[in-house]
C-alpha positions as CSV (number, residue, x, y, z in Angstrom):
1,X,0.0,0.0,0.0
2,X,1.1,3.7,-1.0
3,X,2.7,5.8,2.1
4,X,2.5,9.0,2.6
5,X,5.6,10.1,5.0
6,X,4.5,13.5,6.7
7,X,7.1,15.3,8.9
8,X,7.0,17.3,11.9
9,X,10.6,17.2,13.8
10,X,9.5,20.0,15.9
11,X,7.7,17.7,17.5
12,X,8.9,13.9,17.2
13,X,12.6,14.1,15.0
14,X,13.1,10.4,16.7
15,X,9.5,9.0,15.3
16,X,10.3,11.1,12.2
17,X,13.2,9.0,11.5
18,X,12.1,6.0,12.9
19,X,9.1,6.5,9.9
20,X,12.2,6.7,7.6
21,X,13.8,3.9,8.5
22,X,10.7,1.8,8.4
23,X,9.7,3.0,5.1
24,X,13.4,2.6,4.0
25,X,13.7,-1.3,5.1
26,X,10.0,-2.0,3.7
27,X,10.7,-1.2,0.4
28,X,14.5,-2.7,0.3
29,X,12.1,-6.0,1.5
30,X,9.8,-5.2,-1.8
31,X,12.9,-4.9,-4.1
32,X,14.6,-8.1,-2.8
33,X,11.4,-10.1,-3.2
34,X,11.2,-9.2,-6.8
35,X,14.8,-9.6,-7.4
36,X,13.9,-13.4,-6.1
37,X,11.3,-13.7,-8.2
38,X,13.4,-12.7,-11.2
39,X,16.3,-14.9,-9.7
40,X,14.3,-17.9,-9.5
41,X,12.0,-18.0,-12.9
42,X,15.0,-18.5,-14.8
43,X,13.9,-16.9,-17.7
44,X,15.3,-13.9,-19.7
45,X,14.4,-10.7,-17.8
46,X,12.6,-8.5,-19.9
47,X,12.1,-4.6,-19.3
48,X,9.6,-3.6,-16.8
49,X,7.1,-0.8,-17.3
50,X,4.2,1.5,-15.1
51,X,2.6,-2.0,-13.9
52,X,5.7,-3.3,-12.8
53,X,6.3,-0.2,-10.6
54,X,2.8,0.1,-9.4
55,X,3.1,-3.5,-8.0
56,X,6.2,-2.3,-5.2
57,X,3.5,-0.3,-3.8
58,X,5.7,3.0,-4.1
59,X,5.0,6.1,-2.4
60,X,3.5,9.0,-3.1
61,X,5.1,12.8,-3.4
62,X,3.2,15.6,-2.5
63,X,5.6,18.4,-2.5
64,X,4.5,19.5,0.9
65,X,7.1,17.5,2.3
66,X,10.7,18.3,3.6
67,X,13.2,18.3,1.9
68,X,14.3,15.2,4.1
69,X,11.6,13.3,3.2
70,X,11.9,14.5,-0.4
71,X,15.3,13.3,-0.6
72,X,14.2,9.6,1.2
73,X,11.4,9.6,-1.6
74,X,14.1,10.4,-4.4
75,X,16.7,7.3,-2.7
76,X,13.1,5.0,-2.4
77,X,11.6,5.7,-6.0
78,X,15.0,5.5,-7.5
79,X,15.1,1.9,-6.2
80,X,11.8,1.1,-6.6
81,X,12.5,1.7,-10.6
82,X,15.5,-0.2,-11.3
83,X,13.7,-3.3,-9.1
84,X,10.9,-3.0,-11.7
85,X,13.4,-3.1,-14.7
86,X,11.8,0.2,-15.9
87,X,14.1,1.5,-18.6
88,X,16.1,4.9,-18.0
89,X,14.3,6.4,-21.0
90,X,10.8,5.5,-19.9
91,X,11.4,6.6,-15.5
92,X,10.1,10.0,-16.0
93,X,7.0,9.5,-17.2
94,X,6.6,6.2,-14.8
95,X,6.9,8.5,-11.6
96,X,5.0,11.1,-13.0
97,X,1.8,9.3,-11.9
98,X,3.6,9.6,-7.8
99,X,2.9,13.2,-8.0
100,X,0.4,14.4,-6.4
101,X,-0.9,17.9,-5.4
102,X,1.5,21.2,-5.9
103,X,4.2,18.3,-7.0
């Protein structure tokens, strides 16, 4: 299921990163899982595409968020992509559905 990491530090920085962390580790678990799945059906791997993203589950940008979480989003999307084989060419217009609102 889509996350949506919101941020207040002034408040909880320690639950803040803890959210981080947790989001971080889920979505390394979603990209080794594929990577398996790839691994074990033997077959030639073939180039992913907006399905094959869509399937990890990645998160959604606002652009209301700090420019932490903005960064964490980059790192998680980034890997989220190359576990879906999605061609270099094609990434851009793949994430351009995780935009939401003033993103």
């Amino acid at each position: 299921m889509a996350q949506h990491i919101t941020e207040d530090s002034s408040t909880d920085p320690v639950g803040f990163m803890r959210l981080l962390l947790e989001s971080q580790h889920q979505q390394n678990e979603q990209v080794t899982v594929a990577l398996e799945k790839i691994a074990a059906s033997g077959s030639q791997v073939k180039q992913g595409n907006v399905s094959d993203f869509r399937k990890l589950h990645p998160a959604v940008f606002t652009g209301e968020e700090s420019h932490l979480v903005a960064k964490q989003w980059l790192v998680d999307t980034e890997n989220l992509l190359v576990a879906a084989r999605v061609p270099k060419i094609d990434r851009v217009d793949v994430v351009k559905i995780q935009l939401s609102g003033v993103a």
